[in-house]
C-alpha positions as CSV (number, residue, x, y, z in Angstrom):
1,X,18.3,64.4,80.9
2,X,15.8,66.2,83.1
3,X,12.4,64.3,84.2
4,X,10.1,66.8,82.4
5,X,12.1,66.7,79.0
6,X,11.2,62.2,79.5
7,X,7.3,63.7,80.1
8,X,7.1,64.8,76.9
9,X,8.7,62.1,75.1
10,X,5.9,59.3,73.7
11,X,6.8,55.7,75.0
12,X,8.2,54.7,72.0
13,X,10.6,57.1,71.7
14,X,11.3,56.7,75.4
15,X,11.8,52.7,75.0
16,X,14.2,54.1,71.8
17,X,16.4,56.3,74.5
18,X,16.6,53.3,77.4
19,X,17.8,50.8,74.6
20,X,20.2,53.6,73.7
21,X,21.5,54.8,77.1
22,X,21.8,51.1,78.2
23,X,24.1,50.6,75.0
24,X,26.3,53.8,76.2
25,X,26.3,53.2,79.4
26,X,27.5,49.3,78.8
27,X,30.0,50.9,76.0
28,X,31.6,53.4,79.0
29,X,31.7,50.7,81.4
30,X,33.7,48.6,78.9
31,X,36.3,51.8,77.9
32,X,36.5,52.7,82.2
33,X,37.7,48.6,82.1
34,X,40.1,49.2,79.4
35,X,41.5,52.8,80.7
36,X,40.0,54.4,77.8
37,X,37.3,56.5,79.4
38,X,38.3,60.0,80.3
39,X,35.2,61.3,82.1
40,X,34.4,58.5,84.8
41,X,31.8,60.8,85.8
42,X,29.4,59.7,82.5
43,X,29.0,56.2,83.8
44,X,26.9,57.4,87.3
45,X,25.0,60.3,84.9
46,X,24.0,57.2,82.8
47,X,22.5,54.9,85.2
48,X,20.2,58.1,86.5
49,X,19.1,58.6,83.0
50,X,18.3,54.9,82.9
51,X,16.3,54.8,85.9
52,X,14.8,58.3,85.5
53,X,13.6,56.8,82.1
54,X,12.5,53.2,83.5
55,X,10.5,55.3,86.3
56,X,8.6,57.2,83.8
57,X,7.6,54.1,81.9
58,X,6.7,52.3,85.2
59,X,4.4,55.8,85.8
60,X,2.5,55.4,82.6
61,X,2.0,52.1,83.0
62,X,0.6,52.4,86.6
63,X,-1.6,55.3,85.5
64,X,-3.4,53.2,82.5
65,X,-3.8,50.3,85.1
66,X,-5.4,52.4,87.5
67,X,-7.6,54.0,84.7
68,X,-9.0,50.6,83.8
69,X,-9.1,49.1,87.5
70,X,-11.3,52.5,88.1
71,X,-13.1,52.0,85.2
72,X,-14.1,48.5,86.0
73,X,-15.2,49.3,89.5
74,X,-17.2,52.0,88.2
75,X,-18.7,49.7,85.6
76,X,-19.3,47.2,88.7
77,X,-20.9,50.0,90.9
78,X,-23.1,50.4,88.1
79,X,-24.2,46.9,87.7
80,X,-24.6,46.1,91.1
81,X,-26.9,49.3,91.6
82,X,-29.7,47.9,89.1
C-alpha cells in the first residue's frame, strides 16, 4: 500500500483498512506459529501498512488541531485588539 493511495482514502475507510490489516497481520502471525505461512515476508509488509496507515490518521488529526489552535489564536488576536 503506497502513502498517496492512504491520502486519498476518507478516515473511515482508512480506520476500515487498519481494523483489517491488524486482523491479517494477527491471522499471518498465528499461521508463521503453526508452520502454515508460506511467504514470511507478508508479516513485515503488514506492520508498514499498519503504521503507514496509523501515521496518516495521526497527520489528519494534527492538521485539524492545528486549524482550530490557529483559529482560536486568531479569534484571540482579534479580541485583544479592540
Amino acid at each position: 500500500m503506497k502513502a498517496n493511495e492512504l491520502k486519498e482514502k476518507s478516515s473511515e475507510e482508512l480506520t476500515e483498512l487498519l481494523k483489517t490489516t491488524r486482523g491479517e497481520l494477527f491471522q499471518s502471525r498465528l499461521q508463521n506459529y503453526t508452520n502454515q505461512l508460506d511467504d514470511t515476508a507478508s508479516i513485515p509488509k503488514r506492520r508498514k501498512d499498519v503504521a503507514r496507515i496509523e501515521g496518516e490518521l495521526r497527520r489528519r488529526e494534527l492538521e485539524s488541531l492545528a486549524k482550530s489552535v490557529k483559529a482560536a489564536l486568531e479569534a484571540q488576536a482579534e479580541a485583544g485588539s479592540k
